[in-house]
SEMARFI-446522 format. One record per residue (C-alpha): chain; x, y, z; residue number from 1. Coordinates in Angstrom, 2 decimals. Example, Ala and Ser with C-alpha at 12.3 -4.5 7.8 and 13.67 -1.06 7.14 Angstrom:
// SEMARFI-446522
  kette     east    north       up   nr
      A    12.30    -4.50     7.80    1
      A    13.67    -1.06     7.14    2
This chain:
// SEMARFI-446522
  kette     east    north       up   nr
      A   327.05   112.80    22.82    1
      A   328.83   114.79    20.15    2
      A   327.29   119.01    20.89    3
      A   325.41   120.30    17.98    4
      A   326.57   123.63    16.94    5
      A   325.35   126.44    15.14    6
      A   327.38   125.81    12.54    7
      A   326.38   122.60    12.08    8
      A   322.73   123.80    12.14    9
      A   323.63   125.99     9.49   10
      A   325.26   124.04     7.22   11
      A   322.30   121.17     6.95   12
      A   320.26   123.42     6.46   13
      A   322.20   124.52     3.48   14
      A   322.44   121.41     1.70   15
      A   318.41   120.36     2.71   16
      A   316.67   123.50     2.82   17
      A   314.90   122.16     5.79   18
      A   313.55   124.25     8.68   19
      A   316.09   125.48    11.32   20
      A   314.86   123.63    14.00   21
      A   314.34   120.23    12.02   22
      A   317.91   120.00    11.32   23
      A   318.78   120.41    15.04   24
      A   316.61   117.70    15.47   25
      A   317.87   115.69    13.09   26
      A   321.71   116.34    14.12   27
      A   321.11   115.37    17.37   28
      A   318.71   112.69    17.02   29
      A   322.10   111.36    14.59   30
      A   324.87   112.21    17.47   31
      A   326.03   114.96    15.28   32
      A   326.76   112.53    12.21   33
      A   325.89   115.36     9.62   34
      A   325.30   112.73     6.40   35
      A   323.06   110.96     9.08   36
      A   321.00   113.96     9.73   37
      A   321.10   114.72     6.38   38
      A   319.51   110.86     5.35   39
      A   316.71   111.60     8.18   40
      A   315.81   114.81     6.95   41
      A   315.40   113.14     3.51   42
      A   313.14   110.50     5.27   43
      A   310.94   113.27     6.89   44
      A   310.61   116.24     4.13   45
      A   310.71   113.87     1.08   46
      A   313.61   116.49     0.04   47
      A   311.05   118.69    -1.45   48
      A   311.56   121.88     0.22   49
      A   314.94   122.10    -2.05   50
      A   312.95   120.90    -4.94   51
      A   310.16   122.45    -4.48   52
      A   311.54   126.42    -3.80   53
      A   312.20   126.99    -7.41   54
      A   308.70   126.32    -8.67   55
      A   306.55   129.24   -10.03   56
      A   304.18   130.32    -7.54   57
      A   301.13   132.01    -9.32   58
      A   298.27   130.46    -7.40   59
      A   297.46   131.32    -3.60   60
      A   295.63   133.10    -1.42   61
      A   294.86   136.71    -0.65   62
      A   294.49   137.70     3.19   63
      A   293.39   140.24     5.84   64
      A   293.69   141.13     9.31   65
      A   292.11   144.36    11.12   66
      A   291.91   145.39    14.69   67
      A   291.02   149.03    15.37   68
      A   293.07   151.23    13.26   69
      A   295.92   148.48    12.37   70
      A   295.27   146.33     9.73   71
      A   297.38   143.74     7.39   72
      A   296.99   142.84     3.59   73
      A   298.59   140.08     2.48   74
      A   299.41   137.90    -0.66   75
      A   300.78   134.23    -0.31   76
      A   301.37   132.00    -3.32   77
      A   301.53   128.51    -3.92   78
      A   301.84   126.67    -6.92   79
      A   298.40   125.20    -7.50   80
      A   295.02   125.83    -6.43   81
      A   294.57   122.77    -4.81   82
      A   296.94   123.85    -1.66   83
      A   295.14   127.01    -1.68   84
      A   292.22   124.57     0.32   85
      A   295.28   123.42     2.59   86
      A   294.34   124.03     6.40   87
      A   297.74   124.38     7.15   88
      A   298.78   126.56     4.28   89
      A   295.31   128.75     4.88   90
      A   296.28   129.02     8.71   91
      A   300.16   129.87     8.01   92
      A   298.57   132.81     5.75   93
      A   296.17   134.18     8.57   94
      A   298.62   133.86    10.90   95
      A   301.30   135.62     8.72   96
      A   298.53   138.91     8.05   97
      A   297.87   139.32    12.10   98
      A   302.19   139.44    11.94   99
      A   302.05   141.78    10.08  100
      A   299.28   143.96    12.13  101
      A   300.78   143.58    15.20  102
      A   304.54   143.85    14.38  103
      A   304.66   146.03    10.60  104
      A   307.98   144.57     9.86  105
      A   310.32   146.24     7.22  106
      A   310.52   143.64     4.54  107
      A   309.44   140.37     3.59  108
      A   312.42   139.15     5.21  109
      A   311.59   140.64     8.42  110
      A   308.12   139.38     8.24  111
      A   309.85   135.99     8.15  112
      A   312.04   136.51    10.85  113
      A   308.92   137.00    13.44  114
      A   308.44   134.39    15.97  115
      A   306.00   131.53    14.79  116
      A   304.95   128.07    15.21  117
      A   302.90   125.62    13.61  118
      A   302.50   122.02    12.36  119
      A   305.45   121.00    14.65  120
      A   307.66   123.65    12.70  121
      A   309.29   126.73    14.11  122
      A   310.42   128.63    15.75  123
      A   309.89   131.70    13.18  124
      A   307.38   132.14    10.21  125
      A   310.47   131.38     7.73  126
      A   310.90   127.96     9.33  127
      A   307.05   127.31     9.18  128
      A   307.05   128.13     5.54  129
      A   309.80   125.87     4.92  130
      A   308.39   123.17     7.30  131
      A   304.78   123.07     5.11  132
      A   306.72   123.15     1.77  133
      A   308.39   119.62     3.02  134
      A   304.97   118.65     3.96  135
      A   303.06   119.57     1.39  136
      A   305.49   119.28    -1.59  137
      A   304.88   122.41    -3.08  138
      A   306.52   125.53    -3.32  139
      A   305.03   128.55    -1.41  140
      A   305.78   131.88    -0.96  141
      A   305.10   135.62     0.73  142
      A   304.78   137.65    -2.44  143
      A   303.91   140.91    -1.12  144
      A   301.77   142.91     2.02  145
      A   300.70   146.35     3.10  146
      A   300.70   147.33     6.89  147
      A   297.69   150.40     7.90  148
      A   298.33   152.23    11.49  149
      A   296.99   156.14    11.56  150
      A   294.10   158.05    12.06  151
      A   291.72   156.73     9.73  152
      A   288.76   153.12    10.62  153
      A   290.25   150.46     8.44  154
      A   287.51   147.96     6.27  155
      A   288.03   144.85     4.32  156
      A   286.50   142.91     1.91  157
      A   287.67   139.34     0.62  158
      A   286.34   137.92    -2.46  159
      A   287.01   134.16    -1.88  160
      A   290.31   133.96    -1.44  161
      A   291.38   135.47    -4.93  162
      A   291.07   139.60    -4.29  163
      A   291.37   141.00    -1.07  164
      A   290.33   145.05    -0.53  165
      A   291.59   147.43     2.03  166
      A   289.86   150.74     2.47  167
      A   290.73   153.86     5.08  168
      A   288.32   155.44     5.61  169
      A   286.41   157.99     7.92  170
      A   282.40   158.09     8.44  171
      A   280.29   155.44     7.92  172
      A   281.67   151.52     8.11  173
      A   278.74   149.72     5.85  174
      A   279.70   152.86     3.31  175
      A   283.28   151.83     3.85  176
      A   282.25   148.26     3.24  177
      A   280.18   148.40     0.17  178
      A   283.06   150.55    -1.78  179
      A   285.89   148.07    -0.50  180
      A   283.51   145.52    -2.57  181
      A   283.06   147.83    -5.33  182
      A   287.27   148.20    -5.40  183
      A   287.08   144.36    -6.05  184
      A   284.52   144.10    -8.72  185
      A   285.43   146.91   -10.88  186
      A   289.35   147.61    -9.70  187
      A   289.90   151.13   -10.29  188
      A   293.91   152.31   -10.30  189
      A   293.50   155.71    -8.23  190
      A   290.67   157.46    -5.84  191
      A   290.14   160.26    -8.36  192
      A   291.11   161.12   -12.17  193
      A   294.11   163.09   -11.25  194
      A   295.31   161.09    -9.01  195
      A   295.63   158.22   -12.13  196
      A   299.45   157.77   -13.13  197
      A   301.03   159.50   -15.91  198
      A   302.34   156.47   -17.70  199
      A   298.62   154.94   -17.81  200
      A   297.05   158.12   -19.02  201
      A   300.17   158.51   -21.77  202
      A   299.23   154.66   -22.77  203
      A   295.95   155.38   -23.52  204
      A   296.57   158.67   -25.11  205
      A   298.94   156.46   -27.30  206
      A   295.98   153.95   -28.05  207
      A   293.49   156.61   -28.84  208
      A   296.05   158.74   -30.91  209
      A   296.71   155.17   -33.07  210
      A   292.65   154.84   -33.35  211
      A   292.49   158.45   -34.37  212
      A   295.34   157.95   -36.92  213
      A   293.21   154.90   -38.66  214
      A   289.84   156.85   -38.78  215
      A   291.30   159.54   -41.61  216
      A   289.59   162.12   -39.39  217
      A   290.88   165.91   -40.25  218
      A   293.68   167.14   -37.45  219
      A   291.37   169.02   -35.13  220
      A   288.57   166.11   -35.00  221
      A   291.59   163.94   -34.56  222
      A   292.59   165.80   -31.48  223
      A   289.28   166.07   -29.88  224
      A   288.51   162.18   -30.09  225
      A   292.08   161.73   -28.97  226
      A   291.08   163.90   -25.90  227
      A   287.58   162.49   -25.51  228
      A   289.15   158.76   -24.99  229
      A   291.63   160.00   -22.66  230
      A   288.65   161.63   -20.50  231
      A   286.65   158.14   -20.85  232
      A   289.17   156.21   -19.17  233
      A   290.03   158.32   -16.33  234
      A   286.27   158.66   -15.72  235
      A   286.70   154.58   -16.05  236
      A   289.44   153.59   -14.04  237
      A   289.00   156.73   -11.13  238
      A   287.03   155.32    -7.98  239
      A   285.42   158.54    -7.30  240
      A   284.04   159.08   -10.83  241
      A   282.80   155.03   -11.34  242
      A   279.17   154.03   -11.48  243
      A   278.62   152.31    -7.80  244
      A   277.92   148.62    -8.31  245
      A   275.13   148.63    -5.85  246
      A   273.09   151.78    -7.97  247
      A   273.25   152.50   -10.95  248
      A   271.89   156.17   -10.59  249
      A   275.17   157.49    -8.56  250
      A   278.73   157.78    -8.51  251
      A   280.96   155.94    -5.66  252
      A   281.41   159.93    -4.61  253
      A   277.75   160.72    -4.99  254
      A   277.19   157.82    -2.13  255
      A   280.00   158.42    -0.19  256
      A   278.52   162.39     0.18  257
      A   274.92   160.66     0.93  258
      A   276.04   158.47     3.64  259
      A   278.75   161.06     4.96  260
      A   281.86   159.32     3.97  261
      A   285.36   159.84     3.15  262
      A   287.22   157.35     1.75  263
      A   291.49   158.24     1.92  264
      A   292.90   155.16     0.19  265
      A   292.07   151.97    -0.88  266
      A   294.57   148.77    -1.38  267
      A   293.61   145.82    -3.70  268
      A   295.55   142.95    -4.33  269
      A   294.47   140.17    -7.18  270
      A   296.12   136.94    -6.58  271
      A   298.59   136.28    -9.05  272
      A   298.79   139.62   -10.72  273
      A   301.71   139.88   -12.57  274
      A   303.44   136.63   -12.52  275
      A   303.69   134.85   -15.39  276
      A   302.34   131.87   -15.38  277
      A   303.72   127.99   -16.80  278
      A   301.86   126.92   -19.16  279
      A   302.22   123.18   -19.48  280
      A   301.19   121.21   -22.71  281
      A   299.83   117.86   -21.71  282
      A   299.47   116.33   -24.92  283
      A   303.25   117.36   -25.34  284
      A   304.68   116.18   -22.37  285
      A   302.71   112.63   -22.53  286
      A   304.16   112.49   -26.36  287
      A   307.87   113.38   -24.93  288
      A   307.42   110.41   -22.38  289
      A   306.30   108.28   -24.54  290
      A   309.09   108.87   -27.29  291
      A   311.56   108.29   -24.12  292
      A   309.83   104.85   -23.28  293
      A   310.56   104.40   -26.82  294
      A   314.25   104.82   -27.29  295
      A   314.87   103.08   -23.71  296
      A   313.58   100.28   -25.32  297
């Protein structure tokens, strides 16, 4: 029986994109016979992996993992929300966040690198990923994760799968709770007003400046409604300073002094944030294959 090398390994999995250990498999389940292997792995994956990893992923799930101090936030995409209901793509995502907890690697690439095994796939989280996309037929991805270890009690709060909330925090852990929640529902961008970044208060000074402009107000009126939007939206978007969702009558600081709580940072993550999204045209495409149906006949 012909030895499988590394090399081998390596260069299957170059021309399928299939897991690591799959191509082994398949190499020596062929004697080494690399178009062989090559043929099986079609057979098994359906080829999709290669198809499949240049998809848009803008759907997917958003994950958590805490134990004592050391936490995990994590985002993994897929392509549509139907494989965000996958078991296996749902378990490959918890299992990725406690990773994360227990190992804080550097880099996305790292994170993939950590031993793993699941669905017959393996022997690191990379080769999973790659395993599931064969499986499943659709692209997936680690988009992005934060790591907590220090001094500070760690909370979480998960709405669906969609927005996922990490608070530090120091005092008391239903406190902790309910403004993790509040993070989710009314996403602020810093703790307090100063703490907001310059570039978002400079947008909105630009905003209110152009509003000013359009009014026809005199200079120094001008200025002062300028001001007075600028003030509105860091009271708007500042944790601190929001109404909490829960009452009406306080601030999120207000309760956080009541129930003898500090809150040191908070993390939220919104699935999908940022990526821009296909947009296909039905109507279009069914006209385009229909036209093609057309001139083939």
């Amino acid at each position: 029986m012909a030895a499988i090398t590394a090399s081998m390994v390596a260069e299957l999995r170059a021309k399928t994109d299939a897991p690591m250990m799959e191509c082994k498999k398949a190499l020596t389940e062929a004697e080494g016979d690399m178009a062989k292997a090559e043929e099986l792995l079609r057979v098994k994956l359906g080829s999709k992996a290669g198809k499949a990893s240049s998809r848009v992923t803008a759907e997917g799930v958003v994950t958590s993992y805490i134990s004592g101090n050391t936490g995990a936030l994590l985002e993994v995409n897929c392509e549509t929300d139907f494989v965000t209901k996958n078991d296996s793509f749902l378990s490959l995502a918890q299992a990725a966040a406690e990773l994360i907890a227990k190992n804080n690697p550097a880099s996305l690439e790292a994170l993939g690198a950590l031993a793993y095994s699941q669905d017959g796939f393996g022997p690191t989280l990379e080769d999973v990923r790659k395993g599931l996309i064969g499986k499943i037929g659709e692209n997936m991805s680690f988009r992005r994760f934060k790591h907590f270890e220090g001094a500070h009690k760690l909370a979480a709060y998960l709405h669906g799968t969609r927005i996922g909330v990490v608070v530090e925090f120091d005092g008391d852990e239903t406190a902790a709770k309910d403004v993790a929640m509040h993070v989710a529902a009314m996403k602020p961008v810093a703790l307090t007003s100063a703490d907001v970044p310059a570039e978002l208060i400079e947008k909105e000074r630009s905003v209110a400046a152009a509003k000013a402009a359009e009014s026809g107000k005199p200079a120094d009126i001008a200025t002062k409604m300028i001001e007075g939007s600028v003030q509105k939206y860091l009271k708007e978007v500042s944790l601190f300073n929001q109404t909490f969702v829960k009452n009406d009558k306080q601030t999120v600081e207000q309760m956080l002094k009541a129930t003898n709580t500090n809150v040191a940072s908070f993390t939220i993550y919104v699935v999908g944030e940022g990526i821009e999204k296909k947009v296909d045209d039905f109507a279009a495409e069914v006209a385009a294959q229909v036209a093609a149906a057309k001139q083939a006949a």
